[in-house]
C-alpha positions as CSV (number, residue, x, y, z in Angstrom):
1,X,-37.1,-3.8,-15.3
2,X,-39.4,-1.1,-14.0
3,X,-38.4,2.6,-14.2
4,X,-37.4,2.6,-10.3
5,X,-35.4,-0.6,-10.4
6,X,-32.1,0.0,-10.1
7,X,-29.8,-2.9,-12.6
8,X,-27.4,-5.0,-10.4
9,X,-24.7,-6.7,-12.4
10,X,-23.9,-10.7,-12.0
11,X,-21.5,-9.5,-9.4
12,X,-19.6,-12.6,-8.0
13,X,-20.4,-12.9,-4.4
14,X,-19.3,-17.1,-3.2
15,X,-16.5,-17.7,-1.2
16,X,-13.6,-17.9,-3.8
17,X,-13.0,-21.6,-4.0
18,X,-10.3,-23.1,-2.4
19,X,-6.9,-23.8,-4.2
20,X,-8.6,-21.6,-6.8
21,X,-6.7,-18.6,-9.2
22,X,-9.9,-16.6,-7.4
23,X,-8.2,-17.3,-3.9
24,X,-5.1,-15.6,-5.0
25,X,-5.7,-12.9,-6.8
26,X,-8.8,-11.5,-4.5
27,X,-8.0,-9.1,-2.1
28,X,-8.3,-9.9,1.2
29,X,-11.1,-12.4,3.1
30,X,-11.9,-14.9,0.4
31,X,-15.4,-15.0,1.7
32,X,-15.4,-11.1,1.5
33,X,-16.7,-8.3,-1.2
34,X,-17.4,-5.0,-1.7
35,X,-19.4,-4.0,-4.8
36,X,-19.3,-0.4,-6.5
37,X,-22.9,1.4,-5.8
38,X,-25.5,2.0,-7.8
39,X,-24.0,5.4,-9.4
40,X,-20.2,4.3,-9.3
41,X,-21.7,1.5,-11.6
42,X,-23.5,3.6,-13.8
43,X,-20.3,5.9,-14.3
44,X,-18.3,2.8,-15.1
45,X,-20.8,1.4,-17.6
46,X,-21.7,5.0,-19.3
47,X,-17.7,5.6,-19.7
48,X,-16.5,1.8,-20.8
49,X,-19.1,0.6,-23.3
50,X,-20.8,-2.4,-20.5
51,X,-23.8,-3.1,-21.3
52,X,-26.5,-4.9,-19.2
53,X,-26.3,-7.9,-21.6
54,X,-22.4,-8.0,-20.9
55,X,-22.7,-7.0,-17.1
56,X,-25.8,-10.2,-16.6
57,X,-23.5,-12.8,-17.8
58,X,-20.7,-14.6,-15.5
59,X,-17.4,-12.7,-15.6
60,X,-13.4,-14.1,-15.7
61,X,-14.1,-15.2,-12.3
62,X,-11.1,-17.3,-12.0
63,X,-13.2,-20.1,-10.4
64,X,-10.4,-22.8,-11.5
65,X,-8.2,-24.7,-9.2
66,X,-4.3,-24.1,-9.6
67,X,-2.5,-26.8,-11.4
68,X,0.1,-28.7,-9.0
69,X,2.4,-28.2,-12.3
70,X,5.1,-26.1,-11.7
71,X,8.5,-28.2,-10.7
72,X,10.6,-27.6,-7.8
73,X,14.3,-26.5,-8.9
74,X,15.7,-27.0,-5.4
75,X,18.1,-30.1,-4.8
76,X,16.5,-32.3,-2.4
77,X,19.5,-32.1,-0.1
78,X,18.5,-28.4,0.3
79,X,14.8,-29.6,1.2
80,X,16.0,-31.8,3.6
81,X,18.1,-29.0,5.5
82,X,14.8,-26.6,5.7
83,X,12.6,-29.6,6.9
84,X,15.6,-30.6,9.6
85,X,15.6,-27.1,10.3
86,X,12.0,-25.6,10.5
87,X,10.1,-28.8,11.0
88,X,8.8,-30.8,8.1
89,X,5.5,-29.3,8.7
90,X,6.7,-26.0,8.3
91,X,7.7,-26.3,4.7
92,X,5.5,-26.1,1.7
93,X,6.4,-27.2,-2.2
94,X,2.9,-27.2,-3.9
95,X,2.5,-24.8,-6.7
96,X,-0.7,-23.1,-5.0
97,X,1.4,-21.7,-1.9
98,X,4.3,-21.2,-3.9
99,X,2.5,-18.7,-6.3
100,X,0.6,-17.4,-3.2
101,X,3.4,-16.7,-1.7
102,X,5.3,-14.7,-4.5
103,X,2.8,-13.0,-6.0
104,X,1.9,-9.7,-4.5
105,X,-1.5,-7.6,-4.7
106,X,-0.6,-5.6,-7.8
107,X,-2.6,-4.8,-10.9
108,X,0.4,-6.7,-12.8
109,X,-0.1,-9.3,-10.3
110,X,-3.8,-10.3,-10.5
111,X,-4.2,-9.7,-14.6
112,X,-1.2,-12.3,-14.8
113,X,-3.4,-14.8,-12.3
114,X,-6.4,-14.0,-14.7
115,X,-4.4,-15.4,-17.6
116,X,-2.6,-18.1,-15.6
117,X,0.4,-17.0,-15.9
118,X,2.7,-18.5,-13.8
119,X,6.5,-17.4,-13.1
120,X,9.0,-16.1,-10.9
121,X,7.7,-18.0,-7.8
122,X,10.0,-19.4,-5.1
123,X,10.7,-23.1,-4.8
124,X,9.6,-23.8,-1.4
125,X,7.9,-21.8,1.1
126,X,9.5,-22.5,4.9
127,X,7.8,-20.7,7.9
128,X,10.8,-20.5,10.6
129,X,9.6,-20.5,14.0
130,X,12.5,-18.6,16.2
131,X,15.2,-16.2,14.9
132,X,17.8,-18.9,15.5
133,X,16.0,-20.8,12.5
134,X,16.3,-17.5,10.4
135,X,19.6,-17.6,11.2
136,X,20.8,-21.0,10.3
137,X,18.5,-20.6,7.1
138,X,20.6,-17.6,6.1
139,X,24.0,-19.0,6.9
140,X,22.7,-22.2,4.9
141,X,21.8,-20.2,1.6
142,X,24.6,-18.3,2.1
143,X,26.7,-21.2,1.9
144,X,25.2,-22.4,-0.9
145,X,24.6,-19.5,-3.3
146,X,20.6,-19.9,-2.8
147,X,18.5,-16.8,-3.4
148,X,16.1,-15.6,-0.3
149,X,12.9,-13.8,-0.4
150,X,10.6,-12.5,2.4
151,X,6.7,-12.6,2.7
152,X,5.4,-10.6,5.2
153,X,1.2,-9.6,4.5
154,X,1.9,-10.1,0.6
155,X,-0.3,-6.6,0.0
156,X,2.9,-5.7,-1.9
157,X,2.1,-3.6,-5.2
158,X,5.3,-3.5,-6.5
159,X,6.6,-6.5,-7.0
160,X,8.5,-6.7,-4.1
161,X,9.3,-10.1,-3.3
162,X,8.7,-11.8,-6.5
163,X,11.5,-14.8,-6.6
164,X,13.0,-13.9,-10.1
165,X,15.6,-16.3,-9.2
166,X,13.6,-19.0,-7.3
167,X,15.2,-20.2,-3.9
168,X,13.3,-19.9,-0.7
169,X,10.7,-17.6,0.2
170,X,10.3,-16.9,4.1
171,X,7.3,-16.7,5.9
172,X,7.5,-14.2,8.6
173,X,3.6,-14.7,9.0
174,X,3.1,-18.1,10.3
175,X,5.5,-17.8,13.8
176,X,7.4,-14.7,13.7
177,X,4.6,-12.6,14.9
178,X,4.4,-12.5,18.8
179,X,4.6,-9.5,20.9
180,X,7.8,-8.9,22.6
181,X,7.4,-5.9,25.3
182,X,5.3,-3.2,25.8
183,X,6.9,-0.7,27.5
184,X,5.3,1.7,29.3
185,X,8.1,3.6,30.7
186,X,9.4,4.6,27.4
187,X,6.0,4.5,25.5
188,X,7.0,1.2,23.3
189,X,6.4,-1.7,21.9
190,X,8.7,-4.3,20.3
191,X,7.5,-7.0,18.1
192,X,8.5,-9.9,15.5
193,X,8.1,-8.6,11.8
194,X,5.9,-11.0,10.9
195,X,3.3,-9.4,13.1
196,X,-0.1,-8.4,11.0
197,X,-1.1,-4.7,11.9
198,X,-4.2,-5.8,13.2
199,X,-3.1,-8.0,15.9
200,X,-0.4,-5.3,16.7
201,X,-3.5,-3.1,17.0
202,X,-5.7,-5.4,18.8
203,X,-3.6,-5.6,21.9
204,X,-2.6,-2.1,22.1
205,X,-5.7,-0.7,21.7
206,X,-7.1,-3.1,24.1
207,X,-4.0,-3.2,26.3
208,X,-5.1,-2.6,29.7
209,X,-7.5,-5.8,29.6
210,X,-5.2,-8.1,26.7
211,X,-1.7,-6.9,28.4
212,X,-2.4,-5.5,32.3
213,X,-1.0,-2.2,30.8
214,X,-2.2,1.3,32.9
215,X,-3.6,2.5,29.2
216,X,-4.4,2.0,25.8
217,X,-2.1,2.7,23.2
218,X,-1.9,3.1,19.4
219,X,0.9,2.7,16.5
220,X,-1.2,4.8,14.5
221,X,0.2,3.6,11.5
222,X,-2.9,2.7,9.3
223,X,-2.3,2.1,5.7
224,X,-5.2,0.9,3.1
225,X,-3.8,-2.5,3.2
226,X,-4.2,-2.6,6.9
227,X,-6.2,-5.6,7.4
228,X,-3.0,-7.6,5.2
229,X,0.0,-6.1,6.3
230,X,3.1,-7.0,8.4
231,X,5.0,-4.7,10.9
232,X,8.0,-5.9,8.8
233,X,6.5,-4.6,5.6
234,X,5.9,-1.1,6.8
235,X,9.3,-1.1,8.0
236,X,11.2,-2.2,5.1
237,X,8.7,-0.2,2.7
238,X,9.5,3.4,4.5
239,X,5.3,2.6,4.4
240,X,3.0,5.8,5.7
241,X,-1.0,5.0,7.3
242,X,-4.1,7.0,6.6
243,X,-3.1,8.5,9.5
244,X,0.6,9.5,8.8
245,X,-0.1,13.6,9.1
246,X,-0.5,13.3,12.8
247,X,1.2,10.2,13.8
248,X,4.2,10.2,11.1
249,X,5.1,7.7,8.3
250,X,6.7,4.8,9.4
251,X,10.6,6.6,9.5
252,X,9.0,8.2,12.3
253,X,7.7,5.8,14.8
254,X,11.0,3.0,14.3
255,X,13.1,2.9,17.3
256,X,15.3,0.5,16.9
257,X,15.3,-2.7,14.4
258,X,17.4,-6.4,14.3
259,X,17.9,-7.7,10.9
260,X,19.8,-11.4,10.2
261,X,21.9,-10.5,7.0
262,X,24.5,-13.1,5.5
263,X,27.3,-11.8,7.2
264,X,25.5,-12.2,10.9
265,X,23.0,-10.2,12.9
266,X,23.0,-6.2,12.5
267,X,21.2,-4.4,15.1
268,X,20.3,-0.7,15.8
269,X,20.6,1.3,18.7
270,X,18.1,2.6,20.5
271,X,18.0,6.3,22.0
272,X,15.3,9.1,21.6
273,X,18.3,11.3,19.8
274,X,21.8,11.0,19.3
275,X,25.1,12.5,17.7
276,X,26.8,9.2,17.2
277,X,27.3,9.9,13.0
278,X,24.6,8.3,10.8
279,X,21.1,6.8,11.9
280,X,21.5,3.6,10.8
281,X,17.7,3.3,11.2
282,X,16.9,5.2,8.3
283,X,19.9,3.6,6.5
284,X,18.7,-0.2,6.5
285,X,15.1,1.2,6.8
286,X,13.7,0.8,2.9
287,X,16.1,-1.7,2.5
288,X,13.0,-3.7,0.7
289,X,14.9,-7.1,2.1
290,X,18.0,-6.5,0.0
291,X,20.1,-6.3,3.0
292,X,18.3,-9.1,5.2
293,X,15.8,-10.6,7.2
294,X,14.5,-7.6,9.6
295,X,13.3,-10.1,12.3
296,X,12.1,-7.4,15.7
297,X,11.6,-3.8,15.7
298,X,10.8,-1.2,18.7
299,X,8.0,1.4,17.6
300,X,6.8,4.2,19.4
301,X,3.5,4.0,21.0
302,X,0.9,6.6,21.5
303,X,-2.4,7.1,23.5
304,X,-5.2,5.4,22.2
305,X,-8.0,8.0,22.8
306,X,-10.1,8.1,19.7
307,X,-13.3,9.6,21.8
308,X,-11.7,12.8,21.4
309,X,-11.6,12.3,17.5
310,X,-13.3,15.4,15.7
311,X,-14.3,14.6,12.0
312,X,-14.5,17.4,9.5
313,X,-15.6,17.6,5.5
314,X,-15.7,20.6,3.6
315,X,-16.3,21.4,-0.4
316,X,-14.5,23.9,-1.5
317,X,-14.9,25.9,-5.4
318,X,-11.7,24.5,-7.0
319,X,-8.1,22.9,-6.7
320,X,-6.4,25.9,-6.0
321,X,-8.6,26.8,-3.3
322,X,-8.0,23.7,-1.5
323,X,-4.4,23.5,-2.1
324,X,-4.1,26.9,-0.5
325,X,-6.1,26.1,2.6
326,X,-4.4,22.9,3.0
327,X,-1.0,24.7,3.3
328,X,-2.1,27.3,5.2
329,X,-3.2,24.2,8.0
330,X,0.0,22.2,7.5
331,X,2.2,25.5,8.2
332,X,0.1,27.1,10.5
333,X,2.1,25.9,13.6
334,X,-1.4,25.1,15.7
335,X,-1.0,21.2,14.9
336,X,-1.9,18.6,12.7
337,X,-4.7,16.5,11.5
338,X,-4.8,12.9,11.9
339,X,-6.6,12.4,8.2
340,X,-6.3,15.2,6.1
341,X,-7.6,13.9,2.5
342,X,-8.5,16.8,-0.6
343,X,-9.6,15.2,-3.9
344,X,-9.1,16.4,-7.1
345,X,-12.1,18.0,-9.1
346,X,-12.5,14.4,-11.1
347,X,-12.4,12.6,-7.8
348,X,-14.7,14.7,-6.0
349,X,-17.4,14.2,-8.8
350,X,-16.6,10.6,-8.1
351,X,-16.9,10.4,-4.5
352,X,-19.9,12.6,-4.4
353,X,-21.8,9.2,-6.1
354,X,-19.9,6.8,-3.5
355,X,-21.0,8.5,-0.6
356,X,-24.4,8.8,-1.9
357,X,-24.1,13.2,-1.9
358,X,-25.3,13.4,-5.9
359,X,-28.6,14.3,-6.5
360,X,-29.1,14.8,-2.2
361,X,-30.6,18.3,-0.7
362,X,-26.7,18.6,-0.1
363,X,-25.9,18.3,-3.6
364,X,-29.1,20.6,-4.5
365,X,-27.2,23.6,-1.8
366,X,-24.0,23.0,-3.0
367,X,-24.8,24.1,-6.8
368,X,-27.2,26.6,-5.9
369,X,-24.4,27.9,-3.8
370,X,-22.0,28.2,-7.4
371,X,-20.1,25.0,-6.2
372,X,-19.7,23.9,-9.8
373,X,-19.3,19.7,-11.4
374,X,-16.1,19.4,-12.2
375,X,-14.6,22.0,-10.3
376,X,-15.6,21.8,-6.9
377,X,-13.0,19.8,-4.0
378,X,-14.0,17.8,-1.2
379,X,-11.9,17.9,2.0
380,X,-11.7,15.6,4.3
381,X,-10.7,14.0,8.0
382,X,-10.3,13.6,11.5
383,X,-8.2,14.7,14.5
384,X,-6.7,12.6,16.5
385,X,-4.8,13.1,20.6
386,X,-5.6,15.0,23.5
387,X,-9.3,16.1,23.8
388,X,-8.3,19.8,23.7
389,X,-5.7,19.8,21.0
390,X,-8.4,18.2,18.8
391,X,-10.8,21.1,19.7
392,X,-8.0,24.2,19.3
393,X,-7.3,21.9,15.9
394,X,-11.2,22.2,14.7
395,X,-11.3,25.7,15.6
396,X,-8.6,26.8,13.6
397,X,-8.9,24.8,10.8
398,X,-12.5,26.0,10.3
399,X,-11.6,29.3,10.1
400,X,-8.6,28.7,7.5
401,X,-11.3,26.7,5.5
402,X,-14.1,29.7,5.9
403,X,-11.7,32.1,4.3
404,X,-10.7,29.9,1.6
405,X,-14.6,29.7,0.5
406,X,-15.1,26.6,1.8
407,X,-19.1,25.3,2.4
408,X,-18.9,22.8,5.5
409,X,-20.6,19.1,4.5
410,X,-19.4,17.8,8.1
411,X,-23.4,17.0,8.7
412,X,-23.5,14.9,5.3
413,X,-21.4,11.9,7.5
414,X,-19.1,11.6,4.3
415,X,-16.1,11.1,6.7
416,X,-17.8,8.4,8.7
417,X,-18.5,7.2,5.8
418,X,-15.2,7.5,4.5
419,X,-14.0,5.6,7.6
420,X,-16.9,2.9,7.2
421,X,-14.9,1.9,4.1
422,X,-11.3,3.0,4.6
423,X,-9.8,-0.8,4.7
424,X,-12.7,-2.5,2.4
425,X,-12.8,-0.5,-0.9
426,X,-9.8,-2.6,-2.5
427,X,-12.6,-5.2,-2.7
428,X,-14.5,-3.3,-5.5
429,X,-11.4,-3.8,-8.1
430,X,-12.7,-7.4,-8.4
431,X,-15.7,-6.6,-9.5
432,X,-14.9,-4.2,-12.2
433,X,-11.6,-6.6,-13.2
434,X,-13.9,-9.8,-13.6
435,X,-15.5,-7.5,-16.7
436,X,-12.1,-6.1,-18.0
437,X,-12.3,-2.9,-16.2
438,X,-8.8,-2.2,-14.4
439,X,-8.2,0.1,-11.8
440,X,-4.8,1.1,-9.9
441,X,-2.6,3.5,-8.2
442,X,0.5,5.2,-7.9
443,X,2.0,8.1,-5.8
444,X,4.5,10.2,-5.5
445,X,6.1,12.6,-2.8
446,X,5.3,16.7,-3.7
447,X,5.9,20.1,-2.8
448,X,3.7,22.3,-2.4
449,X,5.2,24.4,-5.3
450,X,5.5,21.5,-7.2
451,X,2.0,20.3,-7.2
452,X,0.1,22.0,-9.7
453,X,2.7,21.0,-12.8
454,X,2.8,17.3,-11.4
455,X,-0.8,17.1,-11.0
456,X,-1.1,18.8,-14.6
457,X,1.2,16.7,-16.0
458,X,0.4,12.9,-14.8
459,X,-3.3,13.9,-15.9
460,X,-2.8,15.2,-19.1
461,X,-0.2,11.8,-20.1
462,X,-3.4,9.7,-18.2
463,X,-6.1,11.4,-20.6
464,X,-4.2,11.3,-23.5
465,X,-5.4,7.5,-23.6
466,X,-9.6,7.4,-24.4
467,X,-12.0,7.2,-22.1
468,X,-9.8,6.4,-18.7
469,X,-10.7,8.0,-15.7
470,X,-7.9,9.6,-13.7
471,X,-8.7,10.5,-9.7
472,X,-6.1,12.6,-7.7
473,X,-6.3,13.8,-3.8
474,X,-3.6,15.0,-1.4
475,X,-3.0,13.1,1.7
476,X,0.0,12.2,4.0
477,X,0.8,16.2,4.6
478,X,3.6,18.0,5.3
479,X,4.8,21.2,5.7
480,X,6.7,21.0,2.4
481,X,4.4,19.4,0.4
482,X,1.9,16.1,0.3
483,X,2.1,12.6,-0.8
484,X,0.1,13.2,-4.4
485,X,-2.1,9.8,-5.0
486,X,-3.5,8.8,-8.5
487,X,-6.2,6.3,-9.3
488,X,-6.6,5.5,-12.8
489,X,-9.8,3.0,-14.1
490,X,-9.3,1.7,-17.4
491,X,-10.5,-0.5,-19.5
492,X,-7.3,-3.1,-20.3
493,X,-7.2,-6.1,-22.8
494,X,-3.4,-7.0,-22.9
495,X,-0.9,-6.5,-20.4
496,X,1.1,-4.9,-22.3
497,X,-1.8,-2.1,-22.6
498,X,-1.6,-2.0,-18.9
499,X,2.3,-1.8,-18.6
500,X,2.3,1.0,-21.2
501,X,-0.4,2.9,-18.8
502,X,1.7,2.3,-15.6
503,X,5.1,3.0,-17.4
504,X,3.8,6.5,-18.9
505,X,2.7,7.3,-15.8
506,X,5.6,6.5,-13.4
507,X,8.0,8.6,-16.6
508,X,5.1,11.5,-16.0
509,X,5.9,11.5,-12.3
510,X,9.6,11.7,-12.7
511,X,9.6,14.3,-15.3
512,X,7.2,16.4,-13.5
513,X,10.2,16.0,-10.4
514,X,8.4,14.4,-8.0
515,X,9.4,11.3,-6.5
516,X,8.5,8.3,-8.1
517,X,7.3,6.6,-4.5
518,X,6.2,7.8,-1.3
519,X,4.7,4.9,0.6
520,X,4.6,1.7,-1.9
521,X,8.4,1.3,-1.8
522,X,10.1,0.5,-5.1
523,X,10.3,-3.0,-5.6
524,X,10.5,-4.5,-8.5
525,X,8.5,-2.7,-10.6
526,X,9.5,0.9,-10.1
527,X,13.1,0.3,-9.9
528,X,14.2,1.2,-13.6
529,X,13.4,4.4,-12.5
530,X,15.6,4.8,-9.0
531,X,18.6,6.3,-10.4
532,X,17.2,8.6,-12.6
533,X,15.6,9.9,-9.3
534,X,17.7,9.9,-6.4
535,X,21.0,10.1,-8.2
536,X,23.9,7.5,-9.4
537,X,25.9,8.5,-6.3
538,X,23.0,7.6,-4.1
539,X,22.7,4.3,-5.9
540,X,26.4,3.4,-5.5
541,X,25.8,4.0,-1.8
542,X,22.9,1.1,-1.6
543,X,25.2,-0.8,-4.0
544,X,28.3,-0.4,-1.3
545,X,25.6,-1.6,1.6
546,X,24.0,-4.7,-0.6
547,X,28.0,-5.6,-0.9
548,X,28.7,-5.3,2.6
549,X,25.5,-7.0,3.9
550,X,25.0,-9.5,1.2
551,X,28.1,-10.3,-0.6
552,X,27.0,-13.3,-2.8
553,X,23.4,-11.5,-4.1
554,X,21.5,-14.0,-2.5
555,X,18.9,-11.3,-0.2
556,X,15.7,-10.2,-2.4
557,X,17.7,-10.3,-5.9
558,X,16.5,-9.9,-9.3
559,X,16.4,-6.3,-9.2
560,X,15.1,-4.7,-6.2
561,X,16.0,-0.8,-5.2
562,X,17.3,-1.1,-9.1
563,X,20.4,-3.7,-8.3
564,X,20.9,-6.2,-10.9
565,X,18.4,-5.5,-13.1
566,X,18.1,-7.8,-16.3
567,X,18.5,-6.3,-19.3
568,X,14.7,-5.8,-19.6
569,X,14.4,-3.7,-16.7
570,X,16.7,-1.6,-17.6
571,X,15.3,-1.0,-20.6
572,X,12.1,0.0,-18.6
573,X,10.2,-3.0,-20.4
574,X,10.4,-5.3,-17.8
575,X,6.8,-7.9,-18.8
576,X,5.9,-6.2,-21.7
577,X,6.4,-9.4,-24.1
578,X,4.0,-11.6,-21.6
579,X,1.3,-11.4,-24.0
580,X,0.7,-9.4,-27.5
């Protein structure tokens, strides 16, 4: 290699076979990838020991088909029923869909696949085509004591809908995912929960030609797992988009929802406002399938009008700085930004060799200028609405930035770069996991007050472990405080190594006070630590509505939201004896 060749690694770049572990695990299009650039590669090599040699040879590609191997517990008579029901062709048995289909898109999830480690997965897999089928399949497992579980977009991270019990998983994604009514009257749109968010998207934002509408018109609710994600699973996640600081997480925009639940159909009311005792839309809403099947929800609609969009990126000298100005925009009562992202110092250094800034005339101005490596913030985002409010927005964000000390980077393109890659970066984690390098994610709801000791405090538990990088930003702001979002890369062997990572971090996050989720839901996997944060009179309140809705356990169990736990789970050690 000369001096101005740049090393590529044997990156994996094939369709992943068919039937393969590869197909599973992957993120995504199975034809699709993403790989880190030429400085984030450098970074991870320089800071994990990987060598060329190591980094020229084939990875754990998981190239290998899935074993037909695992047997199916359900009595045949119960088979027969879902076939009679659904339609033979409707119901699936193999191994390969049943592990597809219970797995979600967690760390836990794909270093498990990598070691072909098979459990908690559903018996059969039935995809119902009306809400009459839902029903009877309900009422059936009901009858029968069977356990239920609900697969949506499977980008779950936290172990959502893993069958711990076995039973039947449903597939809202095959069927339940037409359109109902757009209504243009009351700016809505109702649709089946199995509805993907970019089909939901596609017609609104095309509705005038795809749906004879007067307009276009947006959800705006965009998470990172966009492209593989159900209306259902932002609904019963409490989920929040890219875009939440304008447009609202998904508490917001719900009108009205229908669930089928063991004891028959529960459906919500829909009215702009009302004084009629609790909203039973934010009761059931987070209910993470514990309750029922959430079949059809209303959502508010707005204008789709992203012409008026103004993108903004600004450095700014350190964390505090930032902070400050961010709070200053969220209560400065002019508005809010649509995307309103402010990385940490480590993530900033990070991001400036993603977006290509490093070693740029930008990068040259910016530390002539005292902007400092491992101190300086990067802002950044987009407005979103009416073309003036997105102007009047601009203007007084810029001057809130300029007094902060802020140097504007808007003419860099980092957010349009940013934007380039908003839905496609999960598809770098393949890369780095096929050589043993893990990375992953958790959040956490802040205040503003709160933010520099939970910051401090995740971090400090994070580097306490050798040689692991730890990225922060603030998005998903508030008034009262941000949605706090950690990266951590690592190199992992075991995973128990991993679960002792993710554990430490999650008991950071609750100590610290913050909350220990706000936008992945709970699941499975953050559930130990429910009651320690919301409260045990909080939790007897779910445990009052899982009795009510689902008296015989038989919706989501195995402990979800923190009901029925195993022993392990309690215990907070919930996987850690998979493998030495």
């Amino acid at each position: 290699m000369t001096k101005n060749e740049k090393f590529v690694p044997a990156w994996y770049e094939d369709p992943a076979p068919a039937g393969s572990w590869r197909s599973i695990f992957k993120w995504g299009d199975p034809a699709a990838y993403k790989h880190p650039n030429s400085g984030l590669t450098k970074l991870i090599m320089d800071r994990f020991g990987l060598t060329q040699d190591k980094l020229s040879k084939p990875g754990d590609f998981g190239l290998e088909a899935v074993p037909d191997s695992v047997p199916v517990m359900l009595a045949a008579e119960h088979l027969a029923f879902l076939a009679q029901t659904c339609g033979a062709e409707n119901l699936k048995t193999d191994t390969y869909t049943r592990i597809k289909r219970s797995y979600g898109q967690g760390a836990i999830d794909a270093l498990r696949l990598r070691r072909k480690i098979v459990e908690n997965i559903a018996d059969v897999v039935v995809a119902p085509r009306s809400q009459a089928e839902i029903e009877a399949i309900v009422a059936y497992a009901n009858q029968n004591l069977i356990p239920i579980y609900v697969f949506g977009g499977g980008s779950t991270v936290t172990r959502g809908y893993e069958a711990t019990k076995g039973g039947i998983c449903v597939d809202m994604s095959v069927h339940m995912n037409r359109l109902v009514e757009l209504n243009e009257i009351d700016q809505t749109v109702t649709v089946e929960a199995g509805m993907w968010g970019p089909k939901l998207e596609d017609l609104l934002q095309n509705a005038v030609d795809k749906l004879g509408a007067r307009r276009n018109y947006t959800v705006g609710h965009f998470p990172q797992s966009f492209e593989y994600s159900s209306v259902g699973g932002w609904v019963v996640t409490r989920g929040a988009g890219q875009n939440s600081t304008y447009y609202g997480k998904i508490e917001d925009i719900v009108i009205d929802q229908e669930y089928v639940t063991p004891i028959g159909i529960f459906k919500t009311c829909f009215h702009p406002r009302a004084a009629t005792g609790p909203d039973f839309d934010q009761v059931v809403m987070g209910g993470e399938g514990s309750f029922g099947i959430l079949t059809k929800v209303t959502l508010r609609v707005c204008h789709w009008q992203p012409e008026n969009r103004q993108r903004f990126s600004y450095v700014f000298h350190n964390w505090q700085d930032a902070q400050a100005a961010s709070r200053e925009v969220m209560q400065g009562e002019f508005g809010f930004p649509s995307v309103f992202r402010i990385s940490d110092p480590e993530e900033t250094d990070i991001m400036m060799k993603l977006y290509h800034i490093e070693d740029t005339i930008a990068d040259t101005i910016l530390q002539k200028l005292g902007y400092q490596q491992m101190q300086k913030c990067l802002m950044l985002g987009f407005t979103d609405g009416e073309k003036g409010y997105c102007q009047n927005l601009d203007r007084k964000m810029r001057r809130i930035f300029k007094k902060h000390g802020a140097f504007e980077l808007s003419f860099a393109g980092v957010t349009k770069a940013w934007e380039k890659g908003r839905f496609t970066d999960p598809y770098m984690r393949e890369d780095l996991q096929d050589y043993g390098v893990l990375i992953d994610t958790l959040e956490c709801g802040v205040t503003w007050s709160q933010m520099p000791k939970v910051h401090e405090d995740v971090r400090a538990f994070v580097k306490s472990r050798p040689n692991t990088i730890c990225m922060t930003h603030i998005s998903h702001c508030y008034p009262q405080g941000a949605n706090l979002y950690f990266i951590f890369i690592a190199k992992i062997d075991t995973i128990r190594e991993y679960l002792d990572l993710q554990y430490g971090i999650l008991e950071a996050i609750s100590k610290s006070g913050a909350s220990i989720s706000h936008h992945h839901g709970v699941g499975k996997a953050t559930a130990p630590w429910l009651e320690g944060q919301i409260g045990t009179e909080q939790i007897n309140v779910i445990r009052l509505l899982k009795n009510h809705f689902d008296p015989n356990n038989i919706m989501n169990p195995g402990g979800t939201l923190g009901l029925d736990m195993s022993p392990a789970q309690k215990e907070k050690r919930w996987g850690k004896d998979l493998e030495a």
